[in-house]
mmCIF entry with sequence, helices, sheets and N, C-alpha, C, O atoms, coordinates in Angstrom:
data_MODEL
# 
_entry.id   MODEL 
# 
_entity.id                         1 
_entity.type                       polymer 
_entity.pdbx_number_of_molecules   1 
# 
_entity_poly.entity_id                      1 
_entity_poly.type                           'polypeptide(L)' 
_entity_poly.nstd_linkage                   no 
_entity_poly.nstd_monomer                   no 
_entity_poly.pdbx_seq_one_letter_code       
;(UNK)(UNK)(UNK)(UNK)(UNK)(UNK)(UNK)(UNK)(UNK)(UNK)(UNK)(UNK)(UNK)(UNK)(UNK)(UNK)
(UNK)(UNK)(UNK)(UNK)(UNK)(UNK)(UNK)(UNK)(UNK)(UNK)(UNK)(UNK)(UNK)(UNK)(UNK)(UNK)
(UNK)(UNK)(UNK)(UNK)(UNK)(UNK)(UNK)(UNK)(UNK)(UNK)(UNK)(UNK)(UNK)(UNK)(UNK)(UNK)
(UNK)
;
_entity_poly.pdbx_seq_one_letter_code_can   XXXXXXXXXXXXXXXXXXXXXXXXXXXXXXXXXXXXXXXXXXXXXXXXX 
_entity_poly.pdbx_strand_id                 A 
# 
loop_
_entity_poly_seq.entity_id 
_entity_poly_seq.num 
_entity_poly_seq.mon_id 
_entity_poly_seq.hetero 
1 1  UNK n 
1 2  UNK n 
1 3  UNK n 
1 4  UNK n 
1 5  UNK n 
1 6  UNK n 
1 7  UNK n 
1 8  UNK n 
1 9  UNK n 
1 10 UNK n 
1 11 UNK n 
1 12 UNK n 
1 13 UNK n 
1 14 UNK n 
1 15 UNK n 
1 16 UNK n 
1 17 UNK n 
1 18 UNK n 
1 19 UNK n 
1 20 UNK n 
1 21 UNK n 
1 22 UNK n 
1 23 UNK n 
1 24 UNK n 
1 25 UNK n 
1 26 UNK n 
1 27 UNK n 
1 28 UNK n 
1 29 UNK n 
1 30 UNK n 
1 31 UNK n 
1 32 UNK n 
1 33 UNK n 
1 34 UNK n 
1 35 UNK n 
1 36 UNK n 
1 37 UNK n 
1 38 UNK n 
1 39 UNK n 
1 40 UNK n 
1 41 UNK n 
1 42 UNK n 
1 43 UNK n 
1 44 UNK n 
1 45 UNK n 
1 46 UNK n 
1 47 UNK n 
1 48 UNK n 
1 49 UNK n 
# 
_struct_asym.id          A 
_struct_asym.entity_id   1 
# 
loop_
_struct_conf.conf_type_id 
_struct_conf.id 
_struct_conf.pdbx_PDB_helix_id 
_struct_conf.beg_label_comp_id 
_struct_conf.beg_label_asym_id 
_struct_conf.beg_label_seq_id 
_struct_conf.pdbx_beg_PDB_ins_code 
_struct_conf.end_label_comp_id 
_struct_conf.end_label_asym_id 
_struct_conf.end_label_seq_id 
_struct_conf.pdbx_end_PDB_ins_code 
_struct_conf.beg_auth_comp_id 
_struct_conf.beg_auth_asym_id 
_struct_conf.beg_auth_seq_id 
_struct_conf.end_auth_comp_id 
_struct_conf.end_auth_asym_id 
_struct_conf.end_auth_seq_id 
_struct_conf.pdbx_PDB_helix_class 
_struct_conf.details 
_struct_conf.pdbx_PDB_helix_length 
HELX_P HELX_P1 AA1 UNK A 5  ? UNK A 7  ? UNK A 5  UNK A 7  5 ? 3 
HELX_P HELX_P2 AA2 UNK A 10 ? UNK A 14 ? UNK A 10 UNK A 14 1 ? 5 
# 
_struct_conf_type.id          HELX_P 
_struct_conf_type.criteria    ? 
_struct_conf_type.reference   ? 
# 
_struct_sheet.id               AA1 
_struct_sheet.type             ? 
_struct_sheet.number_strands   2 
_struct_sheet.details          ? 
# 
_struct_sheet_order.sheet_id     AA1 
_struct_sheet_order.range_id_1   1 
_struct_sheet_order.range_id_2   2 
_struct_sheet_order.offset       ? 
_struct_sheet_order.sense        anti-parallel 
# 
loop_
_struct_sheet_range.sheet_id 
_struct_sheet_range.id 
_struct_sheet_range.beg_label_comp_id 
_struct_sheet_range.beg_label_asym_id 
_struct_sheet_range.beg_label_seq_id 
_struct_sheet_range.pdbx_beg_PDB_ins_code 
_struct_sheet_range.end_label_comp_id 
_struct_sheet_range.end_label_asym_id 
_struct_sheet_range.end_label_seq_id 
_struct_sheet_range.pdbx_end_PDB_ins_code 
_struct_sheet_range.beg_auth_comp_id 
_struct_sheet_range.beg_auth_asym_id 
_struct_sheet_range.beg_auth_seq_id 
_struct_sheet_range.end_auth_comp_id 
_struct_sheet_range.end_auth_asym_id 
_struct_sheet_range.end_auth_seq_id 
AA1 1 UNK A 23 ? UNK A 27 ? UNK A 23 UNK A 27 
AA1 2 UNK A 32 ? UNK A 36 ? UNK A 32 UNK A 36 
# 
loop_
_atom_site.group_PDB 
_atom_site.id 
_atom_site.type_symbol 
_atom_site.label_atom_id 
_atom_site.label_alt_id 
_atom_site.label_comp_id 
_atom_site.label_asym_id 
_atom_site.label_entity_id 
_atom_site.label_seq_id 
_atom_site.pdbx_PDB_ins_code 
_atom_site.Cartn_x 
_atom_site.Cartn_y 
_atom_site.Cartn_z 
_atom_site.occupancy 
_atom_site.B_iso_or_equiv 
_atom_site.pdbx_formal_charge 
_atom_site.auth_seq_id 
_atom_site.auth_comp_id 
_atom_site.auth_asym_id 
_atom_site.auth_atom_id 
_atom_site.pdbx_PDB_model_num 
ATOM 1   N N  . UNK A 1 1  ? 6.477  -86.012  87.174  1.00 0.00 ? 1  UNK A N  1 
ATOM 2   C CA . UNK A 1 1  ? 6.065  -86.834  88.294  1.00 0.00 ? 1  UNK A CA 1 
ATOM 3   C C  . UNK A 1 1  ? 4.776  -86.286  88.870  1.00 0.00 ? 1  UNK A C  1 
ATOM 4   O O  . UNK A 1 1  ? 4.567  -85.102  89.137  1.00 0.00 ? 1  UNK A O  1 
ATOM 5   N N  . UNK A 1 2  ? 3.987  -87.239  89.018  1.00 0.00 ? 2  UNK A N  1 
ATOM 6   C CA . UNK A 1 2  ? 3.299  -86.589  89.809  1.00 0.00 ? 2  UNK A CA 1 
ATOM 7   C C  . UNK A 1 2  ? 2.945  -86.226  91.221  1.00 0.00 ? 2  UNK A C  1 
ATOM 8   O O  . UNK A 1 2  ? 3.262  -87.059  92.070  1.00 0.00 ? 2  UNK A O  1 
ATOM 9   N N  . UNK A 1 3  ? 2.183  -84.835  91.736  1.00 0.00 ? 3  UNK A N  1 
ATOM 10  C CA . UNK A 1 3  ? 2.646  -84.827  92.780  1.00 0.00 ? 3  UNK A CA 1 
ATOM 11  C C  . UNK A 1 3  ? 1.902  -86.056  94.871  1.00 0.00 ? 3  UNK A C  1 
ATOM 12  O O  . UNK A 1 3  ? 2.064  -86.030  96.091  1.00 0.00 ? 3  UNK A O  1 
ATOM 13  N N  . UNK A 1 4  ? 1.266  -86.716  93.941  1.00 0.00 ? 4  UNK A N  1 
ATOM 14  C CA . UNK A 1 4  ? 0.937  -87.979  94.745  1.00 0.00 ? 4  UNK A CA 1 
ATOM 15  C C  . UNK A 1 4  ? 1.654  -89.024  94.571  1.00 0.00 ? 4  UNK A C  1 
ATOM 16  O O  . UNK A 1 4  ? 1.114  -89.875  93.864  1.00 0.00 ? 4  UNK A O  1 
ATOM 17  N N  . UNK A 1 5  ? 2.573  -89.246  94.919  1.00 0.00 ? 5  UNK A N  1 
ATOM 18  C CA . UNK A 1 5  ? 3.626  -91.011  94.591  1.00 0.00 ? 5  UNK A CA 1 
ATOM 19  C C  . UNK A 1 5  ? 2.463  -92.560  94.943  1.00 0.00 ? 5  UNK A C  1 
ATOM 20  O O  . UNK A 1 5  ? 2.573  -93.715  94.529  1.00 0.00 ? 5  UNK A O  1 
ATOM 21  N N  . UNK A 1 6  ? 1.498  -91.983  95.781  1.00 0.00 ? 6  UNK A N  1 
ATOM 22  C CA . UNK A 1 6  ? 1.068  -93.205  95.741  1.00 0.00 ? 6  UNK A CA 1 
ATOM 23  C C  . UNK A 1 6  ? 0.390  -93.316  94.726  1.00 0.00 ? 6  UNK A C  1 
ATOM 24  O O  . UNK A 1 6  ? 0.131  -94.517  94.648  1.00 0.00 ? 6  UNK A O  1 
ATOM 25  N N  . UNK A 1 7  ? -0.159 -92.679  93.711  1.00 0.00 ? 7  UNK A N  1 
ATOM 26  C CA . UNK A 1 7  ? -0.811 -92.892  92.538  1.00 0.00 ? 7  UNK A CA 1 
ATOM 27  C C  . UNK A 1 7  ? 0.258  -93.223  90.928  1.00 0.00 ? 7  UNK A C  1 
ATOM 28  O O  . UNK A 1 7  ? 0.175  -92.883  89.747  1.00 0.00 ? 7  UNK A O  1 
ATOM 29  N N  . UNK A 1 8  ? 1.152  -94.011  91.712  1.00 0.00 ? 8  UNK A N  1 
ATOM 30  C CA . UNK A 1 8  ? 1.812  -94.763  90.478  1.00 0.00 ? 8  UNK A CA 1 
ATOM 31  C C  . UNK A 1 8  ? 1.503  -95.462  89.855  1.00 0.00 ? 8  UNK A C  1 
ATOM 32  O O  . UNK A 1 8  ? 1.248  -96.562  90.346  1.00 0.00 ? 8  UNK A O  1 
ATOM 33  N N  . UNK A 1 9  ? 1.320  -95.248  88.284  1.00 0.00 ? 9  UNK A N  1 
ATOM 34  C CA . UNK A 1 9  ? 0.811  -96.061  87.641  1.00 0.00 ? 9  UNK A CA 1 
ATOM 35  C C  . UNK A 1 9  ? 0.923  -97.285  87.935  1.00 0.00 ? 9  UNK A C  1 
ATOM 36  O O  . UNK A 1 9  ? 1.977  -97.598  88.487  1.00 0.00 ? 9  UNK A O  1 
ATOM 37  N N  . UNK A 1 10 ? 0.017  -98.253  87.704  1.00 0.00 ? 10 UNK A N  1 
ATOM 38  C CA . UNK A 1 10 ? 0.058  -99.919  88.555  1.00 0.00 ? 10 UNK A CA 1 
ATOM 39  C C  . UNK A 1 10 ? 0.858  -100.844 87.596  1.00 0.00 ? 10 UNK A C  1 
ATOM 40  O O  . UNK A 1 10 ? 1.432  -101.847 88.019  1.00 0.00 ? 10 UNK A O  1 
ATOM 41  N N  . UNK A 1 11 ? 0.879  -100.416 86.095  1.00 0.00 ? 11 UNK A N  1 
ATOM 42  C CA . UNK A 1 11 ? 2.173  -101.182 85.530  1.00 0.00 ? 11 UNK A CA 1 
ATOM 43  C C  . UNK A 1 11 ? 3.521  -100.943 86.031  1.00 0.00 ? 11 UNK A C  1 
ATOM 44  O O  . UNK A 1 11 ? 4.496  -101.678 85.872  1.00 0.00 ? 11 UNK A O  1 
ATOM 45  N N  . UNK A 1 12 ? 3.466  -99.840  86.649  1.00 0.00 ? 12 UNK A N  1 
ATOM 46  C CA . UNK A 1 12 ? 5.299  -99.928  86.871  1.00 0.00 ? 12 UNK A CA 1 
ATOM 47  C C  . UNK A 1 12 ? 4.954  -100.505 88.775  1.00 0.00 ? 12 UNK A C  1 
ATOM 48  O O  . UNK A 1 12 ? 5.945  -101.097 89.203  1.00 0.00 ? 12 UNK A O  1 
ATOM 49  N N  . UNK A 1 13 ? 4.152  -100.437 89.509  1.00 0.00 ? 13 UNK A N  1 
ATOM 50  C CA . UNK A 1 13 ? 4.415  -101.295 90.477  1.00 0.00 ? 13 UNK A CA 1 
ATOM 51  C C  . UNK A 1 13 ? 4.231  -102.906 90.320  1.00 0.00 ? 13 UNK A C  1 
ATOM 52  O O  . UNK A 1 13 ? 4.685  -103.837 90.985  1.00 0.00 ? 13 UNK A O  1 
ATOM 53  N N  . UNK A 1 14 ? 3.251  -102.855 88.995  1.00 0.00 ? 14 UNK A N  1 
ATOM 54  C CA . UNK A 1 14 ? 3.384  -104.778 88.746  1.00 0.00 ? 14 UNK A CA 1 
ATOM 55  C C  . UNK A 1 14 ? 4.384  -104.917 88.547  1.00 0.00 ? 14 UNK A C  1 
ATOM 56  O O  . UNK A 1 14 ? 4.715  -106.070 88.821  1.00 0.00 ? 14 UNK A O  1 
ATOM 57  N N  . UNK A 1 15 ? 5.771  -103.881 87.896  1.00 0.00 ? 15 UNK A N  1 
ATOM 58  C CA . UNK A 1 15 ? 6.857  -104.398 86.946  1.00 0.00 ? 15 UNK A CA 1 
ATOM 59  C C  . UNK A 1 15 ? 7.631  -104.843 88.547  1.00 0.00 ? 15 UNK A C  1 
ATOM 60  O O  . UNK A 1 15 ? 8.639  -105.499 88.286  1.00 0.00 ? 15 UNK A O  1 
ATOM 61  N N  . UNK A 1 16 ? 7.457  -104.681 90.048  1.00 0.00 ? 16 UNK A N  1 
ATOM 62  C CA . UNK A 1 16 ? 7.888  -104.777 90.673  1.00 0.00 ? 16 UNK A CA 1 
ATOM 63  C C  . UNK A 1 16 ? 7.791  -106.082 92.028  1.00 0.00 ? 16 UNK A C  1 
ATOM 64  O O  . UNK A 1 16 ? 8.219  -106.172 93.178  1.00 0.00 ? 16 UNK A O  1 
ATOM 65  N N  . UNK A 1 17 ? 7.040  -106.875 91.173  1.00 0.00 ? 17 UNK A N  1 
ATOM 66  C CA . UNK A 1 17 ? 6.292  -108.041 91.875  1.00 0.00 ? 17 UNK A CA 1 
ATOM 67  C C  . UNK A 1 17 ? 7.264  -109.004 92.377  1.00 0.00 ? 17 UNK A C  1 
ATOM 68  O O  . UNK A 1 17 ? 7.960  -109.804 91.752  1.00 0.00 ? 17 UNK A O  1 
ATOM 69  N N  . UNK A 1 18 ? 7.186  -108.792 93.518  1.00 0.00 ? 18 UNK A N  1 
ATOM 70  C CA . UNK A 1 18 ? 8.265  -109.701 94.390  1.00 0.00 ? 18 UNK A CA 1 
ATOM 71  C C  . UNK A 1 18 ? 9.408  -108.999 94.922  1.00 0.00 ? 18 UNK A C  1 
ATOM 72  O O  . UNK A 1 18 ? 10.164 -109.589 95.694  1.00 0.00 ? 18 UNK A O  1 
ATOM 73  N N  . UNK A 1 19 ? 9.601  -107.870 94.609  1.00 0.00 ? 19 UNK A N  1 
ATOM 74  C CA . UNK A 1 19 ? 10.818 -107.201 95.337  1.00 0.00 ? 19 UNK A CA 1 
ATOM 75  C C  . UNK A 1 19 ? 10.072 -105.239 95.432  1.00 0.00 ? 19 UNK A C  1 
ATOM 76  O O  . UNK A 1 19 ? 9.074  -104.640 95.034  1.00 0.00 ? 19 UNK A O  1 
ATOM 77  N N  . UNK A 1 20 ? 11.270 -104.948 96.171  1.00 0.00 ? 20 UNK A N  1 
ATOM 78  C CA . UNK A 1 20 ? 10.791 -103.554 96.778  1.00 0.00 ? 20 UNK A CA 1 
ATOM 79  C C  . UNK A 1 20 ? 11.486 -102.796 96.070  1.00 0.00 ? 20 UNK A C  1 
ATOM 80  O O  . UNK A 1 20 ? 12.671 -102.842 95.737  1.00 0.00 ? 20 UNK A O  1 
ATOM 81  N N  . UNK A 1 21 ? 10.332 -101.798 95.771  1.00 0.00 ? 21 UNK A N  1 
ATOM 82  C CA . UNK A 1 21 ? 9.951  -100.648 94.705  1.00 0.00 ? 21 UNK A CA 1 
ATOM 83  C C  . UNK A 1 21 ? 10.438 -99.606  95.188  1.00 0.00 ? 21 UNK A C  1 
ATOM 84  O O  . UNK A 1 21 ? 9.264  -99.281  95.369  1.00 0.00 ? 21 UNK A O  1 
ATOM 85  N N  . UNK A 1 22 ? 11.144 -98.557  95.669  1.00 0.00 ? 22 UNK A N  1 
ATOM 86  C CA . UNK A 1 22 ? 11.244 -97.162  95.927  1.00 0.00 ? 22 UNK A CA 1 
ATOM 87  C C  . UNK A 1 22 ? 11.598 -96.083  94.993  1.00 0.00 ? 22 UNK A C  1 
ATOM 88  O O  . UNK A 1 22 ? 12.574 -95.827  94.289  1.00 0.00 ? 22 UNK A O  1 
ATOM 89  N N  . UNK A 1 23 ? 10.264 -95.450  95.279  1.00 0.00 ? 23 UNK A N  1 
ATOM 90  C CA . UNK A 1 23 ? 10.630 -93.546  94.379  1.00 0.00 ? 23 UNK A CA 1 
ATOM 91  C C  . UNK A 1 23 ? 10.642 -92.908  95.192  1.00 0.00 ? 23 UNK A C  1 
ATOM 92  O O  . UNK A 1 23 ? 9.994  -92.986  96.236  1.00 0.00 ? 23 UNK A O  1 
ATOM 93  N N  . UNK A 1 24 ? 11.625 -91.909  94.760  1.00 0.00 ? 24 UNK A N  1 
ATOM 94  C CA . UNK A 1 24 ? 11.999 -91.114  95.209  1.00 0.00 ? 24 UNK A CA 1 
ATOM 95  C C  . UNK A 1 24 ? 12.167 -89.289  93.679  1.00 0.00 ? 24 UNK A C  1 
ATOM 96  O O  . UNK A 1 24 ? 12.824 -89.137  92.649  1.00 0.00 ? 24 UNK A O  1 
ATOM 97  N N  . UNK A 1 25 ? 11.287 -88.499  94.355  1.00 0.00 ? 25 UNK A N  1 
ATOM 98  C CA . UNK A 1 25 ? 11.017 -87.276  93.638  1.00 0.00 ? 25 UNK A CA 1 
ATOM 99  C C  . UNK A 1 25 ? 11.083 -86.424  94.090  1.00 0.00 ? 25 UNK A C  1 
ATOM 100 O O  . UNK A 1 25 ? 10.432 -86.102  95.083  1.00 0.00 ? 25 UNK A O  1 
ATOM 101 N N  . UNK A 1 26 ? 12.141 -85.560  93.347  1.00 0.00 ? 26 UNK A N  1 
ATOM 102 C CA . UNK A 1 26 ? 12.069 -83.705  94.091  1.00 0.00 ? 26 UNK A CA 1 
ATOM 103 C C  . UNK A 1 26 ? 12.163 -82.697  92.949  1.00 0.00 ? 26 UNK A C  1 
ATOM 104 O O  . UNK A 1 26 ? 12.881 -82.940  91.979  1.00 0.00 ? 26 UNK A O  1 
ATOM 105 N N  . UNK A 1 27 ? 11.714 -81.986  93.008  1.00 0.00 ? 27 UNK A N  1 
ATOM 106 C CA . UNK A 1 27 ? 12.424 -80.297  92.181  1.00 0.00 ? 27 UNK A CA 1 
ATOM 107 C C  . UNK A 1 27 ? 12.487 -79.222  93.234  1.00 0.00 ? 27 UNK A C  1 
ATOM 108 O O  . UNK A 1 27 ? 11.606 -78.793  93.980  1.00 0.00 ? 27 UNK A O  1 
ATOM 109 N N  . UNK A 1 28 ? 13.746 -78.901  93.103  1.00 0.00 ? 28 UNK A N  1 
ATOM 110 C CA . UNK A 1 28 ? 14.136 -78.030  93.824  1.00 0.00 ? 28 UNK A CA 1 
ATOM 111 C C  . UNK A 1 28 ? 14.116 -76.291  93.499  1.00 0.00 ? 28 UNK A C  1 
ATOM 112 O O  . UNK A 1 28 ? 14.537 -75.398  94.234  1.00 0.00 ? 28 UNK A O  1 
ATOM 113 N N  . UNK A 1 29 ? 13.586 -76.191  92.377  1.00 0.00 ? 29 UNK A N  1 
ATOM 114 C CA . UNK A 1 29 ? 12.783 -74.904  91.747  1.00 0.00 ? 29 UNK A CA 1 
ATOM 115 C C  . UNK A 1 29 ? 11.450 -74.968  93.012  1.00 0.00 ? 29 UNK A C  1 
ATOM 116 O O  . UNK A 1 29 ? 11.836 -74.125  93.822  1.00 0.00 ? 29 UNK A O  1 
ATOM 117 N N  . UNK A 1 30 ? 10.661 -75.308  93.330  1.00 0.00 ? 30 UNK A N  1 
ATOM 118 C CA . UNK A 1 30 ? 9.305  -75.184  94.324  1.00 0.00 ? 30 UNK A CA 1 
ATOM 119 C C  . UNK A 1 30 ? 9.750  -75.889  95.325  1.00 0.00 ? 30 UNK A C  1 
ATOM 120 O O  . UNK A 1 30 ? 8.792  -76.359  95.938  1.00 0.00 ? 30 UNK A O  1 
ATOM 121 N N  . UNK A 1 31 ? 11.045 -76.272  95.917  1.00 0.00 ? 31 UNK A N  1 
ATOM 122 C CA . UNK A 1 31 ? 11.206 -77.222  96.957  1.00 0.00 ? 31 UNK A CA 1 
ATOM 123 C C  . UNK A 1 31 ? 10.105 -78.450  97.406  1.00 0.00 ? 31 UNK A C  1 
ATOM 124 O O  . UNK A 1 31 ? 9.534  -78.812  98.434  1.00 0.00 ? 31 UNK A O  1 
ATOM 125 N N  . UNK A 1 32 ? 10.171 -78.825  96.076  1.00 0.00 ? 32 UNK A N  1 
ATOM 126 C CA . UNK A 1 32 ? 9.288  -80.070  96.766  1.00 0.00 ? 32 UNK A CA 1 
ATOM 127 C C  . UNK A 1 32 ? 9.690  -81.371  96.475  1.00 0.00 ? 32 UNK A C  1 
ATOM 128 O O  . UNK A 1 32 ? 10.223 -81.766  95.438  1.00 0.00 ? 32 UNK A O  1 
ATOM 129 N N  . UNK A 1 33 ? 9.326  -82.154  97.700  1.00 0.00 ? 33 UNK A N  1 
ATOM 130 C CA . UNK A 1 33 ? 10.115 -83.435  97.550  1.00 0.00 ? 33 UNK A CA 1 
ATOM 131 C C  . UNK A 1 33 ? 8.889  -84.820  97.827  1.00 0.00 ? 33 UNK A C  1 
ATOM 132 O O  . UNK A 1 33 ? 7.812  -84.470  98.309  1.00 0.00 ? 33 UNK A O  1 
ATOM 133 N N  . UNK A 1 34 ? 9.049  -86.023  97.582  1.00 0.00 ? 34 UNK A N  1 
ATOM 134 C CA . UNK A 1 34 ? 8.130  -86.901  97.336  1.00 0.00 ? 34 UNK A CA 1 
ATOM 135 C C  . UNK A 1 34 ? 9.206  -88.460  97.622  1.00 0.00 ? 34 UNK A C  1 
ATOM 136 O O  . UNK A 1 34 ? 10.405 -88.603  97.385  1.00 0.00 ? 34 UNK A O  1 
ATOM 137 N N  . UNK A 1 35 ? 8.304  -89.351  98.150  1.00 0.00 ? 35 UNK A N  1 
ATOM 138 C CA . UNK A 1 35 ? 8.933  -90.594  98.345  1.00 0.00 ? 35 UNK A CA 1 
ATOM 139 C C  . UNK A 1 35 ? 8.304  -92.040  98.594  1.00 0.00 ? 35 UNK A C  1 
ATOM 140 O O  . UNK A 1 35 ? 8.259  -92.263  99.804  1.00 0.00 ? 35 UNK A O  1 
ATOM 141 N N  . UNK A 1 36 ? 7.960  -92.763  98.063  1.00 0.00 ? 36 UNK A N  1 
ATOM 142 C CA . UNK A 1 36 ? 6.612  -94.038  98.259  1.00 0.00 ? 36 UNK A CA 1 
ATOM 143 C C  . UNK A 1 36 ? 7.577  -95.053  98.278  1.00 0.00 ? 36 UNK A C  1 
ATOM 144 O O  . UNK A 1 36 ? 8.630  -94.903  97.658  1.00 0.00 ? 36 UNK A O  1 
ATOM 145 N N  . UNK A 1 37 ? 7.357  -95.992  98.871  1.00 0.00 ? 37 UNK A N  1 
ATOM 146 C CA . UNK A 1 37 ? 7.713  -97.337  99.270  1.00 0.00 ? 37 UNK A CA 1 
ATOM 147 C C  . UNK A 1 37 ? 6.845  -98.351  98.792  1.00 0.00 ? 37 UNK A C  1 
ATOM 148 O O  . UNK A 1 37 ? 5.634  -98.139  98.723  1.00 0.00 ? 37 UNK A O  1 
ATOM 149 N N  . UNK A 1 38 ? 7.428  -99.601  98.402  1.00 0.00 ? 38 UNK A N  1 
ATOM 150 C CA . UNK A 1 38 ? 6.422  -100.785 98.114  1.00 0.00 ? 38 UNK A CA 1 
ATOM 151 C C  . UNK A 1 38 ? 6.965  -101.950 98.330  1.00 0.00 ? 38 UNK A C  1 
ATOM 152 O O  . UNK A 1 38 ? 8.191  -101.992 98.426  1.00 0.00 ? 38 UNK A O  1 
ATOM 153 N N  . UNK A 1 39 ? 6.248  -103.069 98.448  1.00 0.00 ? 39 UNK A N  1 
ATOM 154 C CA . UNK A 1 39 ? 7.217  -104.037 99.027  1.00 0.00 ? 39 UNK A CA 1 
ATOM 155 C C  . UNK A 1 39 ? 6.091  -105.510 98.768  1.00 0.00 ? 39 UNK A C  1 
ATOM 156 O O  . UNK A 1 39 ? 5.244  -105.862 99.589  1.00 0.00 ? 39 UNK A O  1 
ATOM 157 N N  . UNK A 1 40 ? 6.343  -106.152 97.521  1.00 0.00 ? 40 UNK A N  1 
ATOM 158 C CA . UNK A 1 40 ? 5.886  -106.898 96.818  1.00 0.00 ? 40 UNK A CA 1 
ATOM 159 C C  . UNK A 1 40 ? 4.686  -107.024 96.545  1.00 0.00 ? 40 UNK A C  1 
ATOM 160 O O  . UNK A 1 40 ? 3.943  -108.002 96.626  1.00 0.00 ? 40 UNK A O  1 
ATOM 161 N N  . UNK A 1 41 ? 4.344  -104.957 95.881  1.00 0.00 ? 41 UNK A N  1 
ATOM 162 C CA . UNK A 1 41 ? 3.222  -104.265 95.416  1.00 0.00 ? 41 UNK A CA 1 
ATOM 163 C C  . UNK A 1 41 ? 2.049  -103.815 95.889  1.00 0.00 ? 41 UNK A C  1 
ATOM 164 O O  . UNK A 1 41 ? 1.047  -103.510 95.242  1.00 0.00 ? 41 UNK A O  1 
ATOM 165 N N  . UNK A 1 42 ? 2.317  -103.776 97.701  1.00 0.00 ? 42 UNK A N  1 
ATOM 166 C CA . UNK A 1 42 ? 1.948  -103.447 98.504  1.00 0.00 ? 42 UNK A CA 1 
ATOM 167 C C  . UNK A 1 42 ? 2.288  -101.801 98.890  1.00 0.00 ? 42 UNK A C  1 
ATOM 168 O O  . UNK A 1 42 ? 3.336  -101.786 99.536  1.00 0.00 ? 42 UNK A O  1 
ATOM 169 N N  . UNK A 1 43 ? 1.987  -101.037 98.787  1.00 0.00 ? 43 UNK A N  1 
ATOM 170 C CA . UNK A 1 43 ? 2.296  -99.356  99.433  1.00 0.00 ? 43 UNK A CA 1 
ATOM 171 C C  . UNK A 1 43 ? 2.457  -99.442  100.889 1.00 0.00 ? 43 UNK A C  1 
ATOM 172 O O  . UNK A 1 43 ? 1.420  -99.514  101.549 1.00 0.00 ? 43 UNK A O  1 
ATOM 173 N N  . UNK A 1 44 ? 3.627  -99.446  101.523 1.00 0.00 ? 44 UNK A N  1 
ATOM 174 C CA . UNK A 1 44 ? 4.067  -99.222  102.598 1.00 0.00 ? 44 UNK A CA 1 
ATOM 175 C C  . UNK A 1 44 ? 3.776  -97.933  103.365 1.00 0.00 ? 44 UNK A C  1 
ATOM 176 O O  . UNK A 1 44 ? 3.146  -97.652  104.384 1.00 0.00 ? 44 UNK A O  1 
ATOM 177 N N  . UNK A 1 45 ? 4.556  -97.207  102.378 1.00 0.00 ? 45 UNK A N  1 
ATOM 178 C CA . UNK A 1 45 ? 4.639  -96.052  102.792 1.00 0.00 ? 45 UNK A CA 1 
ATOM 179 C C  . UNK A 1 45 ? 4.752  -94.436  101.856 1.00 0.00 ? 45 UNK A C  1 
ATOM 180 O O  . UNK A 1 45 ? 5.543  -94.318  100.919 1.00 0.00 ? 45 UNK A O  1 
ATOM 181 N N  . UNK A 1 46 ? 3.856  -93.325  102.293 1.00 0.00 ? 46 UNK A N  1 
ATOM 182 C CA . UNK A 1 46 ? 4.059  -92.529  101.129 1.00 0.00 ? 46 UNK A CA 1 
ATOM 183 C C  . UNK A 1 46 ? 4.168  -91.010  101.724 1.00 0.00 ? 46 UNK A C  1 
ATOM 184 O O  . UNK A 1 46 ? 3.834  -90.690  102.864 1.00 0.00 ? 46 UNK A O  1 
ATOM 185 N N  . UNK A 1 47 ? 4.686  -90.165  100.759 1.00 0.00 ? 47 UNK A N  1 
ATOM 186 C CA . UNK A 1 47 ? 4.937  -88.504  101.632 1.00 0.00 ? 47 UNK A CA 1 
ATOM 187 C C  . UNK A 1 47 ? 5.639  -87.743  100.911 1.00 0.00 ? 47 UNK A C  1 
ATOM 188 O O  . UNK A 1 47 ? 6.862  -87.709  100.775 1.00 0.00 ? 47 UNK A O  1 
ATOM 189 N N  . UNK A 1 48 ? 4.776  -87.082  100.413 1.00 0.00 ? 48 UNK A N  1 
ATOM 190 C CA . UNK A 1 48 ? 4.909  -85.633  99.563  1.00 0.00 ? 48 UNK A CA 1 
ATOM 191 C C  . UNK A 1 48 ? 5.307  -84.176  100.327 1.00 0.00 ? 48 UNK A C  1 
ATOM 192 O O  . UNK A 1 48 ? 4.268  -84.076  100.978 1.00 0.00 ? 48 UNK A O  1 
ATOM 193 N N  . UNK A 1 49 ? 5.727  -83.531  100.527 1.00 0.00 ? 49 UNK A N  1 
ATOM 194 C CA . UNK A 1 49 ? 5.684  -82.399  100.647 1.00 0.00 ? 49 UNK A CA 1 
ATOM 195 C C  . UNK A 1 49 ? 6.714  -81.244  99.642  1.00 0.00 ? 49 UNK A C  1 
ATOM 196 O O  . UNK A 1 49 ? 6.625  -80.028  99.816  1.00 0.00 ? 49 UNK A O  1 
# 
């Protein structure tokens, strides 16, 4: 994963056209966690740490 969620590749948010998209990413080896929102391929919302 990478560690920017809003830089999701744009085929898998086209694959999401018309309904809402959420990832959700962590490894818990470096405690880090990640989460982007989309909502008929629009980025709502995004946040890495």
């Amino acid at each position: 994963m990478i560690d920017s969620p809003s830089r999701l590749p744009e085929h898998l948010v086209a694959a999401s056209a018309g309904r809402r998209l959420i990832l959700h990413a962590m490894h818990s080896v470096v405690d880090w966690f990640a989460f982007a929102v989309w909502d008929d391929g629009r980025l709502i919302r995004s946040l890495s740490l």
